[in-house]
C-alpha positions as YAML, in Angstrom:
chain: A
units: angstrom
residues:
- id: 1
  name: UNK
  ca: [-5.14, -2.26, -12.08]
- id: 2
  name: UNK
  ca: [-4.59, -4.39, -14.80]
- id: 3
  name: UNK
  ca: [-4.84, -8.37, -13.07]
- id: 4
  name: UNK
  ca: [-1.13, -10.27, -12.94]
- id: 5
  name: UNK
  ca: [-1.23, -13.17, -15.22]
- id: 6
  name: UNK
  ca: [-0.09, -16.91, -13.63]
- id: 7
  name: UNK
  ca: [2.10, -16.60, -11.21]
- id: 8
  name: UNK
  ca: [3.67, -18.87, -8.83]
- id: 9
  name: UNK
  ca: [2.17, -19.25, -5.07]
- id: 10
  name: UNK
  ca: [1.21, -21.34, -2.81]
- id: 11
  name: UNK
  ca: [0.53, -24.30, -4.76]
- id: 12
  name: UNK
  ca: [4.09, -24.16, -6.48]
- id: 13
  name: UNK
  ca: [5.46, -23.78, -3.44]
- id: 14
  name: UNK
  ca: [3.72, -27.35, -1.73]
- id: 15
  name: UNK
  ca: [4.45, -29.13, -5.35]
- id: 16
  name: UNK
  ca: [8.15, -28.47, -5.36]
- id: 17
  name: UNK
  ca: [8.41, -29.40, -1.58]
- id: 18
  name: UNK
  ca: [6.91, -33.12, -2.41]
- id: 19
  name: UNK
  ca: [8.99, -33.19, -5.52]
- id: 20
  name: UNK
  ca: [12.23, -31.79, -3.38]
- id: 21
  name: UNK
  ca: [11.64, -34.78, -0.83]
- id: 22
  name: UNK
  ca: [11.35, -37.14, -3.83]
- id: 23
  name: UNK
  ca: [14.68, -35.30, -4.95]
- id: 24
  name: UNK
  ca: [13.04, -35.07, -8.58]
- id: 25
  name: UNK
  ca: [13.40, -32.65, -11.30]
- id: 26
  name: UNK
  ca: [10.83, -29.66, -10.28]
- id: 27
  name: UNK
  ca: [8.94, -27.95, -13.34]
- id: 28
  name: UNK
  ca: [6.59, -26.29, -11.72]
- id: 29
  name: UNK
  ca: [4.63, -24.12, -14.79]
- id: 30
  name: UNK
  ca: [1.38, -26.12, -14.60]
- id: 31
  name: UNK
  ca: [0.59, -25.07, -10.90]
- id: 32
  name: UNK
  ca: [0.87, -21.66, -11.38]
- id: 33
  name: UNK
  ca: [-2.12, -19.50, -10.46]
- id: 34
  name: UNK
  ca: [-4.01, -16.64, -10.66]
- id: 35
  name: UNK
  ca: [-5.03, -13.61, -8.73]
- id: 36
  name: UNK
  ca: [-8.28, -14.95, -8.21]
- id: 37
  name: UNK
  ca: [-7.71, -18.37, -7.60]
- id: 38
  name: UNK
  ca: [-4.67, -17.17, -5.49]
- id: 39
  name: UNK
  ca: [-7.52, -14.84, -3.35]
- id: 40
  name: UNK
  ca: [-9.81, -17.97, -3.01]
- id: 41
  name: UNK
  ca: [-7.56, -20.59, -1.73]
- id: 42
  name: UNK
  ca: [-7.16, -21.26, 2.13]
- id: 43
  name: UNK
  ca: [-4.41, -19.19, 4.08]
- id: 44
  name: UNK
  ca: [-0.52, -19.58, 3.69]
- id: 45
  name: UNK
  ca: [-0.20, -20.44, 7.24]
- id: 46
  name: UNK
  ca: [3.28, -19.04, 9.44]
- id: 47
  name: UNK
  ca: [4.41, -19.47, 12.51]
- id: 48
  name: UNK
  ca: [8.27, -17.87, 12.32]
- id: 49
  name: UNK
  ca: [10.65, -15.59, 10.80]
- id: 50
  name: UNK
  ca: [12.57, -18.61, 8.80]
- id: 51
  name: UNK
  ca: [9.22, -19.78, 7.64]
- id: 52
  name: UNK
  ca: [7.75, -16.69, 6.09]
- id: 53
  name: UNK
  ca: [11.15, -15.87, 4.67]
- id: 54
  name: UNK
  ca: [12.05, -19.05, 3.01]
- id: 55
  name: UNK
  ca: [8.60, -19.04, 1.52]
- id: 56
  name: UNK
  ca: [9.05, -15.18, 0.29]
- id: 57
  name: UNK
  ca: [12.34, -16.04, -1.32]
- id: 58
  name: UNK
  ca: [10.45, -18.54, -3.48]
- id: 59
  name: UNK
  ca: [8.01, -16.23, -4.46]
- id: 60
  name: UNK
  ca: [10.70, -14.14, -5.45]
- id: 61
  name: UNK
  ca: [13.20, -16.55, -7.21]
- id: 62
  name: UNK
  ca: [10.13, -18.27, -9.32]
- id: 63
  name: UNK
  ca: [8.25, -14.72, -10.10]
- id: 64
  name: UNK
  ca: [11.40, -13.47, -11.08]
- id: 65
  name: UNK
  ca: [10.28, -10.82, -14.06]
- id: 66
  name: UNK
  ca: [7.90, -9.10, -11.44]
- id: 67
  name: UNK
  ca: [8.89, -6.98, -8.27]
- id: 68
  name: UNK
  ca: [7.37, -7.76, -4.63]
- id: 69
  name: UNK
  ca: [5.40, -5.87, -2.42]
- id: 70
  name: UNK
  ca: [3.80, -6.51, 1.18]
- id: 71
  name: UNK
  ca: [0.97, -4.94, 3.19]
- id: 72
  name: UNK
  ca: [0.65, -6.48, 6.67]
- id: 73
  name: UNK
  ca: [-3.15, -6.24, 8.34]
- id: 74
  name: UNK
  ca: [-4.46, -6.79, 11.56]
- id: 75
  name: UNK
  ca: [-7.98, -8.40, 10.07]
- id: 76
  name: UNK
  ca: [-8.57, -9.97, 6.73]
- id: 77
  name: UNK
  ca: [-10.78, -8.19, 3.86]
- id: 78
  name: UNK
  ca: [-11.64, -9.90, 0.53]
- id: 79
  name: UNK
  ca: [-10.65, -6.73, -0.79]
- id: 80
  name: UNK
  ca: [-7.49, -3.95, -0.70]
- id: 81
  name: UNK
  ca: [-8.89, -1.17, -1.84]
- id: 82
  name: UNK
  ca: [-7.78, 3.20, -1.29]
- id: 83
  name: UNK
  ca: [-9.47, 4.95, 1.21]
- id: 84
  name: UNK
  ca: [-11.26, 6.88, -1.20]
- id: 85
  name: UNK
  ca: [-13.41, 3.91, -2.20]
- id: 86
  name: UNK
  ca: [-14.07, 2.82, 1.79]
- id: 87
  name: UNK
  ca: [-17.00, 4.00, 3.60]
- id: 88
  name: UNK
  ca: [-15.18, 6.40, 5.81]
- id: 89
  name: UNK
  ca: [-11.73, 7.47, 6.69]
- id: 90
  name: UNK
  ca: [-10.39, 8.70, 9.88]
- id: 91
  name: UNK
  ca: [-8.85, 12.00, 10.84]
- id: 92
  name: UNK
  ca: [-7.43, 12.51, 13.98]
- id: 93
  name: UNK
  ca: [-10.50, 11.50, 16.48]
- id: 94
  name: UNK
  ca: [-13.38, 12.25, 13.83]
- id: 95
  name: UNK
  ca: [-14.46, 9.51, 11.31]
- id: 96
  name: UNK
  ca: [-16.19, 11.03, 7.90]
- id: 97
  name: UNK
  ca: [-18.29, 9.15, 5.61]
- id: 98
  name: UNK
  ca: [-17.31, 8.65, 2.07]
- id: 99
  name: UNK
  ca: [-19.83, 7.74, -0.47]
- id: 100
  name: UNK
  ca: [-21.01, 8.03, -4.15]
- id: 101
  name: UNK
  ca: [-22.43, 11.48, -3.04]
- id: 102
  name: UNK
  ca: [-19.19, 13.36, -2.34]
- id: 103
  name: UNK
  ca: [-16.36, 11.05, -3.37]
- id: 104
  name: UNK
  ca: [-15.79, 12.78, -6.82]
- id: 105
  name: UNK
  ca: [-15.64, 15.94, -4.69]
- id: 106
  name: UNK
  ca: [-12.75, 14.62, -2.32]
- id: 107
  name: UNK
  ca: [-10.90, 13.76, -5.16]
- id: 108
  name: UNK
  ca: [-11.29, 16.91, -7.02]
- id: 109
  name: UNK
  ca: [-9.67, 18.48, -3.92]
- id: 110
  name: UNK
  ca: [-6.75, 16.65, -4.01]
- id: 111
  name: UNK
  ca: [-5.19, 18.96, -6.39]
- id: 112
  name: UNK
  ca: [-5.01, 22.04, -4.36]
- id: 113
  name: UNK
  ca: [-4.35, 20.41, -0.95]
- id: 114
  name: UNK
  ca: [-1.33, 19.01, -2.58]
- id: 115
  name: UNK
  ca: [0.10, 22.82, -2.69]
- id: 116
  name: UNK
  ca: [0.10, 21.99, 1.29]
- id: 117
  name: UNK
  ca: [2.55, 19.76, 0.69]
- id: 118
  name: UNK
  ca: [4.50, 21.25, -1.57]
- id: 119
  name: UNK
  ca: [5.21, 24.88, 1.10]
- id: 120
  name: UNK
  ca: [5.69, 22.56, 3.45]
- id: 121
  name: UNK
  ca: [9.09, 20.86, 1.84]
- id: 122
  name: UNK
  ca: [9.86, 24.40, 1.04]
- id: 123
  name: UNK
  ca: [9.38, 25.46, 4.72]
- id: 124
  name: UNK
  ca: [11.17, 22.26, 6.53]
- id: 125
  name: UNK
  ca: [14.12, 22.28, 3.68]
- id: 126
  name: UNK
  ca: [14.46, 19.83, 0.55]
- id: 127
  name: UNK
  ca: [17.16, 19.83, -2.35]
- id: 128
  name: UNK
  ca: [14.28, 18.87, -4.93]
- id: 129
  name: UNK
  ca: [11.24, 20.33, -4.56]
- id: 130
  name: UNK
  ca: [10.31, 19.60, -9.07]
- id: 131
  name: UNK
  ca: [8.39, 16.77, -8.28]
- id: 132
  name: UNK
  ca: [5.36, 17.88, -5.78]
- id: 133
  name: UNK
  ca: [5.94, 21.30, -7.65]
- id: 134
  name: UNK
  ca: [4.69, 19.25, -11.26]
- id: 135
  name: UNK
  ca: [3.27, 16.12, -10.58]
- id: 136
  name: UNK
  ca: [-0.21, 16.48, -8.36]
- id: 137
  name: UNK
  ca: [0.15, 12.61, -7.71]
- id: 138
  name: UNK
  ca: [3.20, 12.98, -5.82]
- id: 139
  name: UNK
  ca: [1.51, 15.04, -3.51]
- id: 140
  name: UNK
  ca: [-1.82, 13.19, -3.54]
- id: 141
  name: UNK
  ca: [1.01, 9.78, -2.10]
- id: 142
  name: UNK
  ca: [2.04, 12.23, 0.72]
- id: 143
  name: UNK
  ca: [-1.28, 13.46, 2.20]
- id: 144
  name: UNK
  ca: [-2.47, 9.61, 1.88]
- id: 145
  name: UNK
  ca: [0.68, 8.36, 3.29]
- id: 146
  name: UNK
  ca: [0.09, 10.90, 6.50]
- id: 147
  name: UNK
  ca: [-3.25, 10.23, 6.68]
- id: 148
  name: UNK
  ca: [-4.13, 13.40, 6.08]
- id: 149
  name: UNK
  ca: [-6.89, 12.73, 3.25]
- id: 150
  name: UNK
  ca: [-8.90, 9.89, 1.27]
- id: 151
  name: UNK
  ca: [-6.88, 8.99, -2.21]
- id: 152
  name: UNK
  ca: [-6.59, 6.54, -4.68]
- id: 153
  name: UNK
  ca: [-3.30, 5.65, -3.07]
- id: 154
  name: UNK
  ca: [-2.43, 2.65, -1.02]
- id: 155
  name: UNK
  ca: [0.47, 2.09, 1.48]
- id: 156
  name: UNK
  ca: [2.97, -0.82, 0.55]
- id: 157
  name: UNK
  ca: [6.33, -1.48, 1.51]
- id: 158
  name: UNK
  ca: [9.20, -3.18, 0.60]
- id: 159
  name: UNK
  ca: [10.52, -4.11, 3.53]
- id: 160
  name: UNK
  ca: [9.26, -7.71, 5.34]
- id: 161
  name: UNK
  ca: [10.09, -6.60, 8.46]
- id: 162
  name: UNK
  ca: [7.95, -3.48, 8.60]
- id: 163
  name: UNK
  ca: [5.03, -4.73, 7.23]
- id: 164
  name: UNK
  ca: [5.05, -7.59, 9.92]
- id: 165
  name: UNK
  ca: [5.15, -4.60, 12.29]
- id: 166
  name: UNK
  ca: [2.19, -3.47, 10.84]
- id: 167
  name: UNK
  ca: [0.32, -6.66, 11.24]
- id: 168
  name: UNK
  ca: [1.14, -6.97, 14.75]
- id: 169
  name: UNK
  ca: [0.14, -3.84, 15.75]
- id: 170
  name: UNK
  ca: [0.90, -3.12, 19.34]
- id: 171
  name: UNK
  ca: [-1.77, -5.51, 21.18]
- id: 172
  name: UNK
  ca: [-1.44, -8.67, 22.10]
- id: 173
  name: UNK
  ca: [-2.68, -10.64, 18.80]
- id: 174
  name: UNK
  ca: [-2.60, -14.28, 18.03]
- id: 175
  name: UNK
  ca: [-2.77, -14.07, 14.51]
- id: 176
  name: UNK
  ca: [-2.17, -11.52, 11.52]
- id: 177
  name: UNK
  ca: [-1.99, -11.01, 7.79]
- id: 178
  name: UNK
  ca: [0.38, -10.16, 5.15]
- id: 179
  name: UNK
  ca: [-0.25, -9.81, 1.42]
- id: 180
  name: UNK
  ca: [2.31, -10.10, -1.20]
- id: 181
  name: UNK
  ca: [1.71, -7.93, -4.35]
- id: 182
  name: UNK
  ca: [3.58, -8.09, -7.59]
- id: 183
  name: UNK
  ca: [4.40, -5.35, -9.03]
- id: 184
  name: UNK
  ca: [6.31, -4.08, -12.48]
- id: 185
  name: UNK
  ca: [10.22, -3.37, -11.80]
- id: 186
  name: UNK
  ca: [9.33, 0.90, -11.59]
- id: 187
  name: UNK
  ca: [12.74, 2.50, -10.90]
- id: 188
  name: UNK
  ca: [11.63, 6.32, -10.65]
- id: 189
  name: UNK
  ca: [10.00, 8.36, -8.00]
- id: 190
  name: UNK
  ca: [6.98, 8.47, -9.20]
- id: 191
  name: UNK
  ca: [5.76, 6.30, -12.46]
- id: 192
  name: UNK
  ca: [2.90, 5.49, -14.36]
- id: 193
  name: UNK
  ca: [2.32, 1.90, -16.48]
- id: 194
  name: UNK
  ca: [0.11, 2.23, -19.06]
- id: 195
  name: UNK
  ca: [0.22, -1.42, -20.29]
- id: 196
  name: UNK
  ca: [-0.25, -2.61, -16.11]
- id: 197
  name: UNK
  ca: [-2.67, 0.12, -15.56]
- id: 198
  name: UNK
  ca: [-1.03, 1.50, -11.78]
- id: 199
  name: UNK
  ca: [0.79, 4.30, -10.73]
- id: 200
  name: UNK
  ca: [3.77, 3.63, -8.07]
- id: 201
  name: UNK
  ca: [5.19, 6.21, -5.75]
- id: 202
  name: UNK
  ca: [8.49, 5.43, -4.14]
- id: 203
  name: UNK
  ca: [7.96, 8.05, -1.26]
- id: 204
  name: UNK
  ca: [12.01, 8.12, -0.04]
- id: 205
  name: UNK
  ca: [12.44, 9.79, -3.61]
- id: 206
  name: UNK
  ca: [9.45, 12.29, -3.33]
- id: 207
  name: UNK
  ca: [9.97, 13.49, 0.40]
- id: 208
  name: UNK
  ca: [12.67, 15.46, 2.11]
- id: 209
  name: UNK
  ca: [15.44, 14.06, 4.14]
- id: 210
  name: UNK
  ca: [13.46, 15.19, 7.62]
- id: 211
  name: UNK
  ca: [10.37, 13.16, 6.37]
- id: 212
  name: UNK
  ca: [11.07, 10.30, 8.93]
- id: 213
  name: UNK
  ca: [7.72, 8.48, 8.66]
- id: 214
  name: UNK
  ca: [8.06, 7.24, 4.67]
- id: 215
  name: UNK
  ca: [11.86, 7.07, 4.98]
- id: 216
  name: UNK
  ca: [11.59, 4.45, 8.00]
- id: 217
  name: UNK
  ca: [8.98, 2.59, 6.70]
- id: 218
  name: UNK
  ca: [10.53, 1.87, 2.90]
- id: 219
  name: UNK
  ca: [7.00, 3.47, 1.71]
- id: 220
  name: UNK
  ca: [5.57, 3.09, -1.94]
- id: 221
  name: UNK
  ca: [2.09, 3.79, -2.68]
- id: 222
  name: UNK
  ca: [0.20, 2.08, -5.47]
- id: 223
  name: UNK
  ca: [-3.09, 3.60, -7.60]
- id: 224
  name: UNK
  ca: [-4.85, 2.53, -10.38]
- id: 225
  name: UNK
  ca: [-3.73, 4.28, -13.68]
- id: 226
  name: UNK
  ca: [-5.37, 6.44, -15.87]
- id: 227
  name: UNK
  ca: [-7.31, 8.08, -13.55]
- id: 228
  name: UNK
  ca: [-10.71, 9.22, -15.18]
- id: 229
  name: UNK
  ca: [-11.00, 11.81, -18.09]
- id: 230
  name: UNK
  ca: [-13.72, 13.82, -16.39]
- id: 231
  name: UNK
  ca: [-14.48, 15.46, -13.10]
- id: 232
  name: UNK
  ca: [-18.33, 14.11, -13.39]
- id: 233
  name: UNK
  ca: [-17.34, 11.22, -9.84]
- id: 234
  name: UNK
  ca: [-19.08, 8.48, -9.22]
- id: 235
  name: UNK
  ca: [-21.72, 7.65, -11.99]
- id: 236
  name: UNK
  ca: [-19.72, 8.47, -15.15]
- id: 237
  name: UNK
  ca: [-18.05, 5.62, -17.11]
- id: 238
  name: UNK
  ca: [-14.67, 6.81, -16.90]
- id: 239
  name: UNK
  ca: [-15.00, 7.18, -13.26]
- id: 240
  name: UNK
  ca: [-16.93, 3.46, -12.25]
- id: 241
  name: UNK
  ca: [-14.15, 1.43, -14.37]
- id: 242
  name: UNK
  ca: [-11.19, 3.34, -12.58]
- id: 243
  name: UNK
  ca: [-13.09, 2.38, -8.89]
- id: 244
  name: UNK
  ca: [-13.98, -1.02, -10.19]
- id: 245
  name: UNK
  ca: [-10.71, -1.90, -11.49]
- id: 246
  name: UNK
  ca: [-8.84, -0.14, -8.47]
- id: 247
  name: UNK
  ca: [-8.87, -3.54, -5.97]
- id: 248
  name: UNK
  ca: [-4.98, -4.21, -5.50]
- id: 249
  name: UNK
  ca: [-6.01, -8.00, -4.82]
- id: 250
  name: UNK
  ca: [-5.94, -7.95, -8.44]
- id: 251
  name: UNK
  ca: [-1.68, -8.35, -8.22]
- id: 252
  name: UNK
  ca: [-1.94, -10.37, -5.62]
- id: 253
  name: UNK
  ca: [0.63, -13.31, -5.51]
- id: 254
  name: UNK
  ca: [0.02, -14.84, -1.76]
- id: 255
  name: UNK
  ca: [-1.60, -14.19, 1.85]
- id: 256
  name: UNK
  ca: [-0.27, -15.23, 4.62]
- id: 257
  name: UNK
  ca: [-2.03, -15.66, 7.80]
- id: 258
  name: UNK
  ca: [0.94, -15.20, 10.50]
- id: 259
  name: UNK
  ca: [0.77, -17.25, 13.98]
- id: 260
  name: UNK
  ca: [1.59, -15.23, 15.87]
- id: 261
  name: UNK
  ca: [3.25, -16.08, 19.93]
- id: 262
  name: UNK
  ca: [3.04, -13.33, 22.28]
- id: 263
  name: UNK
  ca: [1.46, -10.85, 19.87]
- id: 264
  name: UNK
  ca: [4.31, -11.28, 17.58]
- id: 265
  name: UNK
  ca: [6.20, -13.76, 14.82]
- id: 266
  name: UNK
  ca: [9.00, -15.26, 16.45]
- id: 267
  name: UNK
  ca: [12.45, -14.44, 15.22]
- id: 268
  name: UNK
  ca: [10.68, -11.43, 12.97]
- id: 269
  name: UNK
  ca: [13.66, -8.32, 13.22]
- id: 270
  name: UNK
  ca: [11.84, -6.21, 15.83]
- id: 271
  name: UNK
  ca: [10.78, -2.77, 14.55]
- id: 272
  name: UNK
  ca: [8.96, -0.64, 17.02]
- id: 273
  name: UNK
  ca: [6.06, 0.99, 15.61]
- id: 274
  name: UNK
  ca: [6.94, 3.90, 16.86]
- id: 275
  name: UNK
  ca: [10.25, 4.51, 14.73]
- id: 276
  name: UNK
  ca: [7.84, 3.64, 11.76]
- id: 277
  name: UNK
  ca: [5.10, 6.03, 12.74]
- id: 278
  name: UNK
  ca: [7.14, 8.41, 14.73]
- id: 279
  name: UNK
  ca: [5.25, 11.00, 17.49]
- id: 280
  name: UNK
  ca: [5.13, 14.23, 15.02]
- id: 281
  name: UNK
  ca: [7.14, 16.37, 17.51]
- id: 282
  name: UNK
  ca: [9.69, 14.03, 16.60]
- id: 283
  name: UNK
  ca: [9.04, 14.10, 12.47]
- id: 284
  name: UNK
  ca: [9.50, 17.82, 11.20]
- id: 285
  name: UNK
  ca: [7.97, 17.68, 7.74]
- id: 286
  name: UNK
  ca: [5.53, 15.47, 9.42]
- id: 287
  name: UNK
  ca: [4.58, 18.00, 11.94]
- id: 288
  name: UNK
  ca: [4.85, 20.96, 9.56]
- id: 289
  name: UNK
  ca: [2.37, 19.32, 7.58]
- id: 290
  name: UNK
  ca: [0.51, 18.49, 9.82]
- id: 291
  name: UNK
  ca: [-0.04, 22.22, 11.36]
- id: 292
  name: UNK
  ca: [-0.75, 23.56, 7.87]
- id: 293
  name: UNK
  ca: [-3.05, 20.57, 6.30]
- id: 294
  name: UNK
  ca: [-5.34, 19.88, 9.09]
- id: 295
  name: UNK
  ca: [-6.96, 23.16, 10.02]
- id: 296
  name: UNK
  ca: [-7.41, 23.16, 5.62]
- id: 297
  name: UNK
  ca: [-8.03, 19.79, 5.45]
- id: 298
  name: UNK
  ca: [-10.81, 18.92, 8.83]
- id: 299
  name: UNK
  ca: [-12.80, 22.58, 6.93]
- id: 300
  name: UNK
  ca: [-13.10, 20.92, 3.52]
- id: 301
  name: UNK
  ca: [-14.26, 17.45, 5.28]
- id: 302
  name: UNK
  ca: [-17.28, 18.75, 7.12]
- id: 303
  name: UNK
  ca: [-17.90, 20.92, 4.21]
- id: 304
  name: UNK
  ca: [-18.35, 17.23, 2.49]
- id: 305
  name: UNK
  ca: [-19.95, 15.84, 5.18]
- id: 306
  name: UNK
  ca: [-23.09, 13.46, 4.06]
...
């Protein structure tokens, strides 16, 4: 992904609170940052809803030609990077190794298990089906989104509230994270930026109306764009620039480390994590999917197994 330039963070923010209790005249261009500096500064500490929100709204009002994202954590990593590109992923109870060895050969996969995901808006119901049927990407979002195998994708949201939710989790934490990402202002289901170098797919446009999961959650996906010009994986040029340049840190416009009381940020809308993630006897396209990816999907994995 191709790194934001300057943006306004943290350090804006504390600069035009001293200058706002000084009640002078705030030009704030000179403390602008970027990604990395932005990645190595300390944590934009949180403690409540009107905290995190008021400092959001700055980052939105001063960064006002870009579009925000958030990904709430339960643990910090220096890096944000797909699941293809981790050293395993999970499905269902059984974790699989992913490595130089066989990642080019999960990826080439991704092409016909996206066909699974295509029969199953046909089976389940969906007034537009021209999207999975043409663009492999589309599909590629899905079976990331539902866990269902290691892409180039990675979950973001829109919403505040649910990616809080996601930080919390369901135990009993004392703190979290959430990451603000700035994105380009992408209006279609699914598009590609060639000067920006990412792919963005707004899932509420891609699945059908039963898809609960991606409809609750205000889910977009994020990828590094182009993806390479060969099928040669790990090793070739094409491939080892896509997977180095592929760390979403590199849009990053804050972190926030929230302090959390009673496992959660008071005055933070509660979302339950179960109407974002709902039980799949509860999500139809979810559960359809499920029954016809992971019989295809588990056979292919141990086939890969290193």
């Amino acid at each position: 992904m191709y790194p934001i330039e300057n943006v306004y963070s943290r350090k804006a923010h504390q600069a035009w609170m001293e200058r706002e209790r000084d009640k002078s005249e705030a030009d704030l261009r000179d403390y602008r940052q970027n990604w990395r500096e932005i990645a190595a500064d300390p944590f934009w500490d949180v403690a409540s809803w009107d905290e995190l929100r008021a400092a959001v709204s700055f980052l939105t009002l001063m960064n006002k030609r870009l579009v925000l994202y958030f990904r709430g954590q339960k643990d910090h990593h220096a890096k944000c990077l797909p699941t293809l590109f981790r050293g395993f992923w999970q499905l269902g109870d059984q974790q699989f190794r992913l490595s130089p060895a066989n990642q080019g050969h999960y990826y080439a996969r991704l092409q016909e298990l996206g066909g699974l995901v295509l029969r199953t808006a046909q089976r389940v119901g969906t007034p537009r089906t021209y999207i999975l049927e043409r663009v492999p990407n589309a599909a590629a979002s899905v079976l990331q989104h539902y866990e269902l195998w290691p892409t180039q994708f990675i979950d973001l949201t829109r919403s505040l509230p649910v990616a809080i939710a996601f930080a919390q989790g369901q135990k009993d934490r004392r703190k979290a994270y959430l990451y603000v990402f700035a994105m380009p202002d992408l209006r279609g289901s699914i598009t590609s930026d060639i000067d920006q170098h990412l792919t963005l797919s707004r899932l509420e446009a891609i699945c059908p109306p039963t898809a609960k999961r991606p409809h609750h959650q205000d889910a977009y996906l994020v990828a590094r764009f182009p993806e390479p010009v060969d099928a040669g994986g790990p090793g070739t040029p094409s491939w080892d620039d896509w997977q180095k340049k592929t760390d979403l840190m590199r849009r990053l416009v804050a972190k926030f480390k929230l302090n959390l009381s009673g496992g959660s940020l008071p005055g933070t809308p509660a979302i339950d994590l179960n109407f974002l993630v709902p039980p799949l006897e509860c999500d139809e396209f979810g559960r359809v999917l499920h029954d016809l990816a992971f019989p295809v999907v588990k056979k292919h994995a141990e086939r890969l197994a290193v």
